[in-house]
N, C-alpha and C positions, 0 to 999 in steps of 0.2 A: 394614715392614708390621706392622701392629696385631696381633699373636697372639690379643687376647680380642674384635676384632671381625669378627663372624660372616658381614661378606661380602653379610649382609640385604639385600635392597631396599627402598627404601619403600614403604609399604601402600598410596599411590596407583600404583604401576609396575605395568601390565598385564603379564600372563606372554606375550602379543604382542602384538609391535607391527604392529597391520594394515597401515599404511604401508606397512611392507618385504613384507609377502604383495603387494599391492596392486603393489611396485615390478615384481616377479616378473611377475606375472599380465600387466603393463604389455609387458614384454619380447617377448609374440608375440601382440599383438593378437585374431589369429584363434584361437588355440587358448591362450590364457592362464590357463582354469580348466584343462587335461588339466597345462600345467608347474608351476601350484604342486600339483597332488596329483602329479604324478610327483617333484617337489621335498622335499616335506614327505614322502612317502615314504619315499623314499631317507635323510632326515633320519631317521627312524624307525628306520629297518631297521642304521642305520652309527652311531646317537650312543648305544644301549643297549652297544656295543662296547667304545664307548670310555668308557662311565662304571664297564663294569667293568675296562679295564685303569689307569684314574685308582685304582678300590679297591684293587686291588691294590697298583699302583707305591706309595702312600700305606702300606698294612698293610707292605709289605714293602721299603721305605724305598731309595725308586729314584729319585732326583730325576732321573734322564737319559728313562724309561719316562714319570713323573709330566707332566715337562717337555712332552716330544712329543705324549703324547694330552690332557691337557689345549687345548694349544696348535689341533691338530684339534677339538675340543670348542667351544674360543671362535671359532674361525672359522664354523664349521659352525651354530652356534648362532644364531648375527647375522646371517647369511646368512637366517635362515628367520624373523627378528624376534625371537628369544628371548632379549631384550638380559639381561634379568636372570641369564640362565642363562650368558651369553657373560660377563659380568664380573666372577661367580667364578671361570669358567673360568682367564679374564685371573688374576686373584691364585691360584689353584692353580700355572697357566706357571709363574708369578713364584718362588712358591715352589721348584719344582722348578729354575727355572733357576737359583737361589741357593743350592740345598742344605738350604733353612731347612723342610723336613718336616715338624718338629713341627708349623711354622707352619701347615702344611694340613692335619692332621686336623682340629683344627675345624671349617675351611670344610668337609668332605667331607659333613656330614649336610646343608646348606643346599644343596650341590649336587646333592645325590640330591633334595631336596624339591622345588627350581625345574623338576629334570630331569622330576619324574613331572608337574608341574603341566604345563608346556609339554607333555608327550607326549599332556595328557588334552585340551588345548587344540586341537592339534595331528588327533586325533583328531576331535575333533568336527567341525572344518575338512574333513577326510576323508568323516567321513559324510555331510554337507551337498553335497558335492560330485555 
């Protein structure tokens, strides 16, 4: 892995991907807008957890801590369409599975900036609702 690159997405990469809300929604016909706000939800209320035990495991140089909620982080993240957020996640895992730490302070302000954007995105999906 790249240590001086930042993990970015491209400036065409939406912070969701409606598709996967829409997969969701798909899943129970009849009640399909009450599962993505109980979905996105629960995304809300469990990924603010886990971005701060990723600050931590990273400040206090844990790649076993880093590894795990990272790893929760990317799953949960692309579960809800938040591919850009899910594929730092993926090279933070990465890091913390190899030990290479340094390698993830970098990524850690990109992953706090995808994290607020998706929550704001996320959010408004909420309101709408």
């Amino acid at each position: 892995m790249d240590a001086t690159h930042s993990g970015a997405p491209s400036e065409s990469t939406p912070v969701l991907n409606h598709a996967q809300i829409s997969a969701i929604r798909n899943l129970d016909p009849a009640n399909g807008d009450k599962l993505v706000k109980k979905i996105l939800q629960i995304f809300l209320d469990t990924s603010i957890d886990l971005i701060k035990q990723i600050e931590d495991a990273v400040i206090n140089q844990n790649a076993e801590d880093l590894c795990h909620a990272a790893h929760s982080l990317k799953s949960s993240s692309a579960n809800v369409g938040a591919e850009s957020l899910s594929v730092i996640a993926k090279k933070m895992e990465l890091c913390g599975r190899s030990c290479e730490l340094n390698q993830a302070r970098p990524l850690l302000d990109n992953l706090q900036q995808q994290y607020q954007q998706a929550a704001t995105e996320i959010k408004k999906l909420l309101n709408k609702a």
